[in-house]
N, CA, C and O atoms as a GROMACS GRO file, in nm:
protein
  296
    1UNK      N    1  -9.083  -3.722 -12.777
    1UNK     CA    2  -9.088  -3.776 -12.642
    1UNK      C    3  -9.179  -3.898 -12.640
    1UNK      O    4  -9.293  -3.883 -12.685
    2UNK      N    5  -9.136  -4.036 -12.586
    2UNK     CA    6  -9.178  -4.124 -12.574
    2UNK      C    7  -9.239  -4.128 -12.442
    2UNK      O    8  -9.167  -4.077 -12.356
    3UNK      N    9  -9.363  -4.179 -12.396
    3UNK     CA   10  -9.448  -4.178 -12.251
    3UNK      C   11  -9.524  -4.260 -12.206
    3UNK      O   12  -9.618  -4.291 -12.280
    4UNK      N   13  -9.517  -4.310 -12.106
    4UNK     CA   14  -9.625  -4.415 -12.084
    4UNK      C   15  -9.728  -4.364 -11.984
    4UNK      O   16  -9.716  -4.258 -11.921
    5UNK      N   17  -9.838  -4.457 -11.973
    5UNK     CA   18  -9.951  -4.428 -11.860
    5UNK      C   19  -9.915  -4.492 -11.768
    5UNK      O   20  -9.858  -4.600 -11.782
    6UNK      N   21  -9.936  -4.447 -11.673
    6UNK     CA   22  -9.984  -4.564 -11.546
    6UNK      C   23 -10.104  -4.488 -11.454
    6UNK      O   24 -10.131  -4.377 -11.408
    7UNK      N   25 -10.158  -4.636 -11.461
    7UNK     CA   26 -10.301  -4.627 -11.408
    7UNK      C   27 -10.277  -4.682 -11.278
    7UNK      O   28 -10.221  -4.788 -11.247
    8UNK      N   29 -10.346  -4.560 -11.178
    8UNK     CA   30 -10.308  -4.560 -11.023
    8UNK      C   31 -10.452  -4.533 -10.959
    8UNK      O   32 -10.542  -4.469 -11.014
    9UNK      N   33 -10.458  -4.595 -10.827
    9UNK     CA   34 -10.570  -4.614 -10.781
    9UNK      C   35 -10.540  -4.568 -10.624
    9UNK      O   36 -10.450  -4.632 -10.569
   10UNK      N   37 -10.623  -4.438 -10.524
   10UNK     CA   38 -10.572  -4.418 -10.448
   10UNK      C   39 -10.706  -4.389 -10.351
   10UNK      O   40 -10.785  -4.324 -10.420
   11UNK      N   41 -10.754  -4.409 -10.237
   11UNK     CA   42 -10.809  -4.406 -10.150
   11UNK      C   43 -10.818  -4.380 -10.002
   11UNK      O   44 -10.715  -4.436  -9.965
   12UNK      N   45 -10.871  -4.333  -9.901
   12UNK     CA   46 -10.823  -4.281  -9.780
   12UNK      C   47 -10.845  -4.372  -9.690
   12UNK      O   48 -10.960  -4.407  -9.716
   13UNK      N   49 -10.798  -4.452  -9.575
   13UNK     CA   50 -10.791  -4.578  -9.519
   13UNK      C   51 -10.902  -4.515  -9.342
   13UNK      O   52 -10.915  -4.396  -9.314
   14UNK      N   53 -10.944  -4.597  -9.280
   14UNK     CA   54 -11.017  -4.552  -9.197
   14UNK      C   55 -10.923  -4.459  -9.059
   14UNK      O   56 -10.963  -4.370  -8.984
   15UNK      N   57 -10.784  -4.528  -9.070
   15UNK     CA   58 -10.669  -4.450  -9.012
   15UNK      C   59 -10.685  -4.308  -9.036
   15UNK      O   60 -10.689  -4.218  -8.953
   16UNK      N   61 -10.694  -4.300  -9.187
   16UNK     CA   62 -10.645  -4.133  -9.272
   16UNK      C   63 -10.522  -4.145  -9.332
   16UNK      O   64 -10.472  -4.044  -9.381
   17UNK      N   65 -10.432  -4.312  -9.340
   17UNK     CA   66 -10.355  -4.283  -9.435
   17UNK      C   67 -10.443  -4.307  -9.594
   17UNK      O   68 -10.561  -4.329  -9.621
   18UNK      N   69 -10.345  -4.292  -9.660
   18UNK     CA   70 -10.380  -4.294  -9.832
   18UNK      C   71 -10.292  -4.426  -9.844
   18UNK      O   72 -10.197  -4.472  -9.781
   19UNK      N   73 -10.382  -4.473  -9.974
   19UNK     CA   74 -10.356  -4.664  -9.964
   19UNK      C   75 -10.348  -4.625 -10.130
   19UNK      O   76 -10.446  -4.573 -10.184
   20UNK      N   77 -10.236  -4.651 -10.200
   20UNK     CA   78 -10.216  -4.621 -10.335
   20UNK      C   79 -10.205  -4.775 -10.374
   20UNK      O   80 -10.184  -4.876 -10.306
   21UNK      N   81 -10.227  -4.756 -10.505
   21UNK     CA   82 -10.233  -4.869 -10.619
   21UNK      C   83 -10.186  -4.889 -10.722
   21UNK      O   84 -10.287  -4.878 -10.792
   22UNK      N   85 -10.082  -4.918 -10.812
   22UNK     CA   86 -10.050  -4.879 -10.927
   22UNK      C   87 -10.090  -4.992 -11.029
   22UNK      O   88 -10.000  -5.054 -11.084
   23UNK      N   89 -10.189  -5.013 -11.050
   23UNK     CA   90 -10.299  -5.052 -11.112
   23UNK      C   91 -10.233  -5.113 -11.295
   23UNK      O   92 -10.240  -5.233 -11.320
   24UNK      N   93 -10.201  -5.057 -11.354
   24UNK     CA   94 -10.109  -5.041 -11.460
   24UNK      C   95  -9.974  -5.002 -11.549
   24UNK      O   96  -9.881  -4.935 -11.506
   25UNK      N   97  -9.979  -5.032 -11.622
   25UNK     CA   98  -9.863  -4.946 -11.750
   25UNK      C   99  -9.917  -4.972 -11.859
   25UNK      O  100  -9.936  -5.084 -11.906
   26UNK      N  101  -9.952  -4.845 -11.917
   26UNK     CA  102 -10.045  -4.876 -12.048
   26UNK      C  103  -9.945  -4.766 -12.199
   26UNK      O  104  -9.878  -4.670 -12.160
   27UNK      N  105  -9.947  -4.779 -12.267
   27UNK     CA  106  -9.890  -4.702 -12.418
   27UNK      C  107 -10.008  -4.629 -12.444
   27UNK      O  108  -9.968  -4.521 -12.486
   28UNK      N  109 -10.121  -4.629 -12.442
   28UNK     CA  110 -10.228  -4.537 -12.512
   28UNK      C  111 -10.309  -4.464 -12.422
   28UNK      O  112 -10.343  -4.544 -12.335
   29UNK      N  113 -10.365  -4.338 -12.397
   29UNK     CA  114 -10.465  -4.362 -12.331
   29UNK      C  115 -10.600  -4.415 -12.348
   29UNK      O  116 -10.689  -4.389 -12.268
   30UNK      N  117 -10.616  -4.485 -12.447
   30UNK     CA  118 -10.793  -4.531 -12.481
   30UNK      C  119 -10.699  -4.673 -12.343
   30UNK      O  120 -10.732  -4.678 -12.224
   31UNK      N  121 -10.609  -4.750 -12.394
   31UNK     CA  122 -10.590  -4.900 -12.285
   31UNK      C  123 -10.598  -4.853 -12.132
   31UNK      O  124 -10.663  -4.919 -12.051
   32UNK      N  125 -10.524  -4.727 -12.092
   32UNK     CA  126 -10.522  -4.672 -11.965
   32UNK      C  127 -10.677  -4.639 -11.903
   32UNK      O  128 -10.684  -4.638 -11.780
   33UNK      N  129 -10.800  -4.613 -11.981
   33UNK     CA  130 -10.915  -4.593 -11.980
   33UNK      C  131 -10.972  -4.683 -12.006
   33UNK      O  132 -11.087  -4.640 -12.000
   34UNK      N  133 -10.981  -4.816 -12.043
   34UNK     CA  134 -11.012  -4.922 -12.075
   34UNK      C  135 -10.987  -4.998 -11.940
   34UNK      O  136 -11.086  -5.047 -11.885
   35UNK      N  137 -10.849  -5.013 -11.874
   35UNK     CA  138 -10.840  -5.050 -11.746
   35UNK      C  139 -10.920  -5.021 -11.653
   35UNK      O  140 -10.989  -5.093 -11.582
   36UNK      N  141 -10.900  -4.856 -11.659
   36UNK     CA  142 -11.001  -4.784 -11.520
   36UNK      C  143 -11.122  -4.860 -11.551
   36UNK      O  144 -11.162  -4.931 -11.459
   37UNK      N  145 -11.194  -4.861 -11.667
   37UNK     CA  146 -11.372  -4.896 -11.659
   37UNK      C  147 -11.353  -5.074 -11.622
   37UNK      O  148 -11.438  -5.150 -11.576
   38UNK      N  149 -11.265  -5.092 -11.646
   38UNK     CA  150 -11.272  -5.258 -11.599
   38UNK      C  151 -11.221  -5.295 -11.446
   38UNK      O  152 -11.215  -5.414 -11.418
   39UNK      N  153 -11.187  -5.203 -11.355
   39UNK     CA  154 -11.141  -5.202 -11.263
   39UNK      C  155 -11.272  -5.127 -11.157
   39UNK      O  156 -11.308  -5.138 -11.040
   40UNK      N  157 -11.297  -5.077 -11.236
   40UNK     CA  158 -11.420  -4.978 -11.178
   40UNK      C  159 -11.534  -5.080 -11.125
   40UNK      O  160 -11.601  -5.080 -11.021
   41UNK      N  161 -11.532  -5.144 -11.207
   41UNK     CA  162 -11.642  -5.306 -11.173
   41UNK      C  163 -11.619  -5.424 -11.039
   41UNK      O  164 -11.697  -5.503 -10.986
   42UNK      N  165 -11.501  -5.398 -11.020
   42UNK     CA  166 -11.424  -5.448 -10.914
   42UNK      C  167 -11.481  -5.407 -10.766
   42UNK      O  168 -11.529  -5.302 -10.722
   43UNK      N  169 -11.453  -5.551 -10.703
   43UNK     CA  170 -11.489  -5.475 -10.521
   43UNK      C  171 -11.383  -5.431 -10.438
   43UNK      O  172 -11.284  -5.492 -10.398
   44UNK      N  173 -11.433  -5.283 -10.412
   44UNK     CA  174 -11.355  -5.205 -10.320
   44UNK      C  175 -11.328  -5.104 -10.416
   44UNK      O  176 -11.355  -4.994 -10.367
   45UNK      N  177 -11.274  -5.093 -10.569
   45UNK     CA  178 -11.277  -4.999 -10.613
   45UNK      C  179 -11.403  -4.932 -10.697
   45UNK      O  180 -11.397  -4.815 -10.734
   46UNK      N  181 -11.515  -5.016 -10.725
   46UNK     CA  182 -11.613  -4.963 -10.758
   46UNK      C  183 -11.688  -4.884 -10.624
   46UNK      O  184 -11.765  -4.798 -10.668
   47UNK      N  185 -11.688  -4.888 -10.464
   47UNK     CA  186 -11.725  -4.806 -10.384
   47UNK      C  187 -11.616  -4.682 -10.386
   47UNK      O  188 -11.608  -4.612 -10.286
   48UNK      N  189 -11.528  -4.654 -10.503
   48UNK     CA  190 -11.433  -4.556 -10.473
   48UNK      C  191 -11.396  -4.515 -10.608
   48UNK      O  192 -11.280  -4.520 -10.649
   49UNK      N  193 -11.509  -4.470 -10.686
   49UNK     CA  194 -11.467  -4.485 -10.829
   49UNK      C  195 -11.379  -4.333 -10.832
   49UNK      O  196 -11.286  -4.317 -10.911
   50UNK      N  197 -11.406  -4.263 -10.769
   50UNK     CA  198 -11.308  -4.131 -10.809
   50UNK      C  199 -11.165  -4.119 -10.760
   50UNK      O  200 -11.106  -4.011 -10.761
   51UNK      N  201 -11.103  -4.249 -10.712
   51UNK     CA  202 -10.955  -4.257 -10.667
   51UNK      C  203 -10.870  -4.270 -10.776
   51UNK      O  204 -10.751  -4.255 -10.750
   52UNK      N  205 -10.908  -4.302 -10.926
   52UNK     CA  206 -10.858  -4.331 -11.002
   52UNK      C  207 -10.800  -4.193 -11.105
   52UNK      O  208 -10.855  -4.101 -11.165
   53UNK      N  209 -10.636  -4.248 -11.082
   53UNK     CA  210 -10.559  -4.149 -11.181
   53UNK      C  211 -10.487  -4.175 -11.296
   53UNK      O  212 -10.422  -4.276 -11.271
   54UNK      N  213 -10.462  -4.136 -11.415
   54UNK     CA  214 -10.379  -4.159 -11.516
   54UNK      C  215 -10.261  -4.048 -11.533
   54UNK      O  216 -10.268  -3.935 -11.581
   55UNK      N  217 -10.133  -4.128 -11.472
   55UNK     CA  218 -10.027  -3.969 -11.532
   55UNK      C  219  -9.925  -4.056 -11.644
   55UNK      O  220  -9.907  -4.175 -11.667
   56UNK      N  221  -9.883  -3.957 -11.687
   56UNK     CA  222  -9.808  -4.010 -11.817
   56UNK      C  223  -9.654  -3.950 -11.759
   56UNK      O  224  -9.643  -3.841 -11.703
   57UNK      N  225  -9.519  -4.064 -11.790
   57UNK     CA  226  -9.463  -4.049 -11.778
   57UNK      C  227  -9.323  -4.089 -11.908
   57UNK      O  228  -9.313  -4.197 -11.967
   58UNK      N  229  -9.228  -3.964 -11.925
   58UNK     CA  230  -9.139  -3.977 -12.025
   58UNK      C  231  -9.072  -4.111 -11.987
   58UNK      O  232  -9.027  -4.130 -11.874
   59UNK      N  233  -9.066  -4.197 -12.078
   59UNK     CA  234  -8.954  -4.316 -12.103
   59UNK      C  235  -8.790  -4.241 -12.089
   59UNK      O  236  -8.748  -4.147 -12.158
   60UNK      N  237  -8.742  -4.287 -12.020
   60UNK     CA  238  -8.557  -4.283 -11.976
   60UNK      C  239  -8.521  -4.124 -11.926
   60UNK      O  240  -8.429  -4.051 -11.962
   61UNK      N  241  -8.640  -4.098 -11.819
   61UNK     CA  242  -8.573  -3.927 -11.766
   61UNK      C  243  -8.637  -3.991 -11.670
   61UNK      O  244  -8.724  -4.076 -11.689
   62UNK      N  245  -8.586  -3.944 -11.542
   62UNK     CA  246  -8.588  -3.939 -11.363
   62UNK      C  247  -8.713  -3.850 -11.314
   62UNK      O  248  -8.724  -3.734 -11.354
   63UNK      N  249  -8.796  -3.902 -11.238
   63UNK     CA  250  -8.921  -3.857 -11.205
   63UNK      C  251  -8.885  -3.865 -11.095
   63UNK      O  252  -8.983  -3.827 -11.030
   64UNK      N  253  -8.755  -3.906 -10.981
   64UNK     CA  254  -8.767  -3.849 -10.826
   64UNK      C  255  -8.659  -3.754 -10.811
   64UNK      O  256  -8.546  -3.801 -10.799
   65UNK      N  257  -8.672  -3.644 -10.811
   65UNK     CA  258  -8.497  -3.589 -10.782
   65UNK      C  259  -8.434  -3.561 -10.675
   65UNK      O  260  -8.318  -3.522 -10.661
   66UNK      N  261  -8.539  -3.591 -10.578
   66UNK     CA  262  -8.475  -3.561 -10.430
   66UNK      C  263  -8.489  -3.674 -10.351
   66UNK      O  264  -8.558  -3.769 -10.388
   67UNK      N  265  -8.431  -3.672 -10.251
   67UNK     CA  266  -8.449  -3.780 -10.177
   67UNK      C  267  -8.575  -3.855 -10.102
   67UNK      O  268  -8.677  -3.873 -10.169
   68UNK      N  269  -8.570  -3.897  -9.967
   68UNK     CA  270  -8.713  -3.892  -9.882
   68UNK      C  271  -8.667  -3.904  -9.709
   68UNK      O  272  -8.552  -3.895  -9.666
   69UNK      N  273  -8.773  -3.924  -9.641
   69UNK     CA  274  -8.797  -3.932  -9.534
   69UNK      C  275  -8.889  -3.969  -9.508
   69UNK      O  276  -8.998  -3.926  -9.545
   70UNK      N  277  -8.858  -4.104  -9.404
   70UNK     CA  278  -8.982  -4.166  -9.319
   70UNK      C  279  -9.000  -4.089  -9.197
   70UNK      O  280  -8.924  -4.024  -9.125
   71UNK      N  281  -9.171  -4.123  -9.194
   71UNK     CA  282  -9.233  -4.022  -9.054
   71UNK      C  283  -9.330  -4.164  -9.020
   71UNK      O  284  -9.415  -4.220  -9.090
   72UNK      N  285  -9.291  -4.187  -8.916
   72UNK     CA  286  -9.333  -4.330  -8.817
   72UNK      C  287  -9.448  -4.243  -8.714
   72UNK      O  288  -9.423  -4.132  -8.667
   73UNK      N  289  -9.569  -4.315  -8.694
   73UNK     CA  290  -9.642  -4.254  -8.629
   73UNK      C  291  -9.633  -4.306  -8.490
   73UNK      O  292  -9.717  -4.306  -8.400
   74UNK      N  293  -9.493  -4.355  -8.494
   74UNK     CA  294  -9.465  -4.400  -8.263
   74UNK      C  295  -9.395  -4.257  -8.244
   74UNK      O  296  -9.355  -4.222  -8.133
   0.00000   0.00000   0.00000
């Protein structure tokens, strides 16, 4: 199985929505961890250093299988 990282960055907005980031696509995790600490230095995400996630995902298989739905807050 072939996989990549992506380095995602996610935080709670003064609303209470969640404000996501997708920060990267990395092959290793030492580069995916290499990002975070260089991103970490950054303003706005260094006051939020624990928003930061790494998931690994298989190259050529489907990661949504269902559909969606919007929820409008009017």
């Amino acid at each position: 199985m072939k996989a990549i990282l992506l380095l995602f960055h996610t935080h709670k907005l003064a609303s209470g929505e969640e404000d996501s980031k997708l920060i990267g696509v990395y092959a290793t995790p030492a580069d995916a961890t290499a990002a975070q600490q260089r991103a970490s230095a950054k303003p706005g995400f260094k006051e939020h250093t624990n928003g930061f996630t790494i998931d690994a995902y298989e190259i050529g298989k489907g990661h949504w299988a269902k559909g969606f739905q919007t929820i409008s807050a009017d």
